[in-house]
C-alpha positions as CSV (number, residue, x, y, z in Angstrom):
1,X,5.1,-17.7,19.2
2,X,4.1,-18.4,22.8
3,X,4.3,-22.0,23.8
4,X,3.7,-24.2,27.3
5,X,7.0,-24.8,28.9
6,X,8.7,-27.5,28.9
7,X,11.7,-28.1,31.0
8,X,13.1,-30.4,28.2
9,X,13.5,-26.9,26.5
10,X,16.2,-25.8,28.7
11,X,19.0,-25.9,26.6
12,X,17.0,-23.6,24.0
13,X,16.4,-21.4,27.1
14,X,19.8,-21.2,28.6
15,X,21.3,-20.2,24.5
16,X,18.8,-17.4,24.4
17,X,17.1,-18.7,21.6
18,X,13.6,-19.2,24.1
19,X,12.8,-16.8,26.1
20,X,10.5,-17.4,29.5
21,X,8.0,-15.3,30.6
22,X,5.3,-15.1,33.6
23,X,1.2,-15.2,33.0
24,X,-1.5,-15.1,36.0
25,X,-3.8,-16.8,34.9
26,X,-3.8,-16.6,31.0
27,X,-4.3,-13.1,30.9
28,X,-2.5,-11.1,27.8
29,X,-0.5,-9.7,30.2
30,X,3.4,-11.5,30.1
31,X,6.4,-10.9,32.3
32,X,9.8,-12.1,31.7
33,X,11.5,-14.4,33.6
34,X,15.5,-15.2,34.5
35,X,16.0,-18.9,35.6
36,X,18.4,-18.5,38.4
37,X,18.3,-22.6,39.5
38,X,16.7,-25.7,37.8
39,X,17.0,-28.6,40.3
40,X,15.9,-27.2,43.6
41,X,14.7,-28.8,46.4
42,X,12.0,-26.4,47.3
43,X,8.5,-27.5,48.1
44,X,6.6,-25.0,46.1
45,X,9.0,-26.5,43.1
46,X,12.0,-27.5,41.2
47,X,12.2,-24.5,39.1
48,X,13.3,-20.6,40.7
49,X,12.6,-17.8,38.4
50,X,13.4,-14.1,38.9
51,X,10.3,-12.2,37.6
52,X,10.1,-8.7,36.6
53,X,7.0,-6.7,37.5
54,X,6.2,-3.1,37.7
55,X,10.2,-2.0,37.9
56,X,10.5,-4.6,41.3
57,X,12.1,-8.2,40.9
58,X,10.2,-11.2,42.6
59,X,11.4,-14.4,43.5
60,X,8.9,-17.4,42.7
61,X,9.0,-21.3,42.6
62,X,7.3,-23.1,39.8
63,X,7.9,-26.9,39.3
64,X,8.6,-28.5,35.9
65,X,5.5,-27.9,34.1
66,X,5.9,-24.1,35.0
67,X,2.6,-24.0,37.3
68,X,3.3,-21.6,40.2
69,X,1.7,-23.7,42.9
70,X,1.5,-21.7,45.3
71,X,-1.0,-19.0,44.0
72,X,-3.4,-22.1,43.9
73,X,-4.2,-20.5,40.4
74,X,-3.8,-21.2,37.0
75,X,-0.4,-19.2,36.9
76,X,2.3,-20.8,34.8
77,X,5.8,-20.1,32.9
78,X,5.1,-20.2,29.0
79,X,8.0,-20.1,26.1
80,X,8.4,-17.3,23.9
81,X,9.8,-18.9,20.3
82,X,11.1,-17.4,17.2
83,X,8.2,-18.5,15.6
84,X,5.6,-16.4,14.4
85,X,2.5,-16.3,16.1
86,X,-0.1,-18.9,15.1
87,X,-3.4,-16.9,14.0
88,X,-7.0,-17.8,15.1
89,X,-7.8,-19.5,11.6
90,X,-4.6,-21.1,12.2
91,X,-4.9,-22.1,16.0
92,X,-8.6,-23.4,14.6
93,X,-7.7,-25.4,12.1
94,X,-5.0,-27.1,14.4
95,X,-8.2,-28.1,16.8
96,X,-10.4,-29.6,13.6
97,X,-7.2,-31.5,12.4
98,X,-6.4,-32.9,15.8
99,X,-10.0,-33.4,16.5
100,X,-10.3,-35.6,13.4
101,X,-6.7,-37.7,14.5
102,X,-8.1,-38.6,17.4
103,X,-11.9,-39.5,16.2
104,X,-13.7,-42.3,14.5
105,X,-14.9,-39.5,12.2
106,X,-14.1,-39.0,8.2
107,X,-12.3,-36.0,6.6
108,X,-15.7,-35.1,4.5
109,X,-17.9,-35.4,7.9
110,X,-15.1,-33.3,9.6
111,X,-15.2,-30.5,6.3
112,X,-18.6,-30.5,6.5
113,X,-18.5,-29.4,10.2
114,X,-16.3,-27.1,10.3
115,X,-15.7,-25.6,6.6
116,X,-18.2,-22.8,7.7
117,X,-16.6,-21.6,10.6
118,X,-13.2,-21.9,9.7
119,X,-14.3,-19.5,6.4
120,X,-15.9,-16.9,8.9
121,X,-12.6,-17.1,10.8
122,X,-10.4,-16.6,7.8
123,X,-12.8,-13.4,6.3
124,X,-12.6,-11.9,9.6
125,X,-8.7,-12.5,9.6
126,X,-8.5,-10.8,5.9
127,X,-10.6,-7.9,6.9
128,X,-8.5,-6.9,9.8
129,X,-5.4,-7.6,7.9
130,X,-7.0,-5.2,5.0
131,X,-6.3,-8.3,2.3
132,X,-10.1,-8.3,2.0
133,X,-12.9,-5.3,2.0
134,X,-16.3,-5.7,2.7
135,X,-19.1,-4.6,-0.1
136,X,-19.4,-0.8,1.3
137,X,-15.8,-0.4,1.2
138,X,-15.5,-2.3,-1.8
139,X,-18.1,0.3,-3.4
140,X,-16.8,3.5,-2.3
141,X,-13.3,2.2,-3.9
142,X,-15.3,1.9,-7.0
143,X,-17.1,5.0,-6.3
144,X,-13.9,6.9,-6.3
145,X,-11.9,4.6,-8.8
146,X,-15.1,5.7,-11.4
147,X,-15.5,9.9,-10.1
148,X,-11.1,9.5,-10.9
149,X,-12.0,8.3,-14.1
150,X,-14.6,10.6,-14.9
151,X,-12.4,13.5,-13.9
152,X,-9.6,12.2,-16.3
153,X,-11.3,11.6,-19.3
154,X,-13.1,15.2,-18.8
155,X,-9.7,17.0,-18.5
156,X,-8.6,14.4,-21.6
157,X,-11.6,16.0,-23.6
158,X,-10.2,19.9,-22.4
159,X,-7.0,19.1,-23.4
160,X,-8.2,17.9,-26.7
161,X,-10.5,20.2,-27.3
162,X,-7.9,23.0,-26.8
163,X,-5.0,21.1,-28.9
164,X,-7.2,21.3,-31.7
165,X,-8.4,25.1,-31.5
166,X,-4.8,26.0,-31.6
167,X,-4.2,23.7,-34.3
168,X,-6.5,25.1,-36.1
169,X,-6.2,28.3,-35.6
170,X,-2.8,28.1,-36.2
171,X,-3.8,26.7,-39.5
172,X,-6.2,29.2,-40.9
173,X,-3.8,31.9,-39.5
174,X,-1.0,30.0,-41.9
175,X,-4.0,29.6,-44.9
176,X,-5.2,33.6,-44.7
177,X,-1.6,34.9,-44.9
178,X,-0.2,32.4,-47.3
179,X,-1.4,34.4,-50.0
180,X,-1.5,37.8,-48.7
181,X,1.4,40.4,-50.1
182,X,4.7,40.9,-48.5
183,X,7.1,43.7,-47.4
184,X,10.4,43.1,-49.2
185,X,13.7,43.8,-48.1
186,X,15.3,46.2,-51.2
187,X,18.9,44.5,-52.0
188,X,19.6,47.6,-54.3
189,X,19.6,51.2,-52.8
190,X,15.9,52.2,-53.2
191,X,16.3,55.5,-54.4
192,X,13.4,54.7,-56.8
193,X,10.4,51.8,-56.8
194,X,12.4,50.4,-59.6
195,X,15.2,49.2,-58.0
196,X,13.4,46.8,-55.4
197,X,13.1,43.9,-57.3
198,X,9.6,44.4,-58.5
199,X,8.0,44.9,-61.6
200,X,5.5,47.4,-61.8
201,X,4.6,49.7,-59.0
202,X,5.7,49.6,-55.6
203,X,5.4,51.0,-52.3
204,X,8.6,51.9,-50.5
205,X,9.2,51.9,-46.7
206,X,12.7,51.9,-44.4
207,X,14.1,49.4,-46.7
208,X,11.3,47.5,-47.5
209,X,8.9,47.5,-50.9
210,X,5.1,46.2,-51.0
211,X,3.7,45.9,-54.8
212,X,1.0,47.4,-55.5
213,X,0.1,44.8,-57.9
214,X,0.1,42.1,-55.5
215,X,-2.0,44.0,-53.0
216,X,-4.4,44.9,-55.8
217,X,-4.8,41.2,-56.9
218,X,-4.0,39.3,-53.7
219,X,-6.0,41.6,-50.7
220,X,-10.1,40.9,-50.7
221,X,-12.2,43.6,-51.9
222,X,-15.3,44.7,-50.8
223,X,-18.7,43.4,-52.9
């Protein structure tokens, strides 16, 4: 978090722990600073700083506040802690809470100010943070949450549908040759139809015998 500096904050400074940096005239733009002396007797200020800009090194004077005097504008040293940031709900809400320390004014007077902008402060925060969508975006998440859906329960239906065609066609392929006759494999040499196992008359082939009874009684005959 970026800070005013404070000359108090030396020993913070000299550890590492704060680091200085350079701003003309509170633009975004921040250059970093080496201290080389604290107490000098220089006109333009007690404080020499080494600053960094564009690759070349300058040499300015600031005095304990940090102001650089000499550019005659609001150029200054500020302190780079390990603190996060403050947002702007945050920086906002410090201003209403110091406002109302310092003022004659009540906490309900001071929510009743302020409560509006400080929620148009936060929303804004939450949308560019993506914590918080607006109603288009919130609809096309439904939009697409609900065509998902839709797509789902439509394959759910195909997949259904086809578990239970094979189901049952596996089932009524099972029912229609339950009772249908068999080839049997002849345990005796089947030199005649008599010795396959059947009773009455059978049909012989490469091992196997097919009674003619059962085919008589068991296969579907034309009406």
């Amino acid at each position: 978090m970026r800070i005013q500096f404070d000359i108090s904050k030396r020993p913070q400074i000299e550890s590492g722990e704060y680091k200085v940096v350079y701003v003309e005239n509170s633009s975004s733009e921040q250059c970093p600073v080496e201290i080389l002396k604290w107490d000098s007797n220089s006109d333009a200020g007690c404080i020499i700083g080494c600053i960094r800009r564009n690759g070349k090194d300058r040499i300015y004077a600031f005095d304990e506040n940090g102001e650089h005097k000499v550019s005659g504008e609001d150029d200054r040293l500020f302190l780079v802690t390990p603190e996060p940031e403050m947002s702007e709900f945050e920086k906002r809400l410090q201003e209403v809470l110091f406002e109302y320390a310092t003022t004659n004014s009540s906490a309900e007077e001071k929510a009743h100010q302020y409560s509006s902008e400080l929620l148009d402060i936060a929303k804004q925060q939450l949308l560019q943070s993506g914590e918080l969508m607006t109603q288009e975006h919130h609809e096309k998440l439904m939009e697409t949450l609900n065509k998902a859906h839709e797509e789902e329960l439509e394959k759910a239906y195909k997949n259904s549908d086809e578990v239970q065609y094979r189901k049952g066609y596996k089932r009524g392929k099972e029912d229609a040759l339950k009772d249908l006759p068999r080839w049997r494999k002849c345990e005796k040499p089947f030199d005649s139809p008599s010795n396959c196992g059947y009773n009455g008359v059978n049909l012989i082939n490469h091992g196997y015998a097919l009674s003619i009874d059962d085919a008589y009684t068991k296969l579907p005959k034309d009406e």
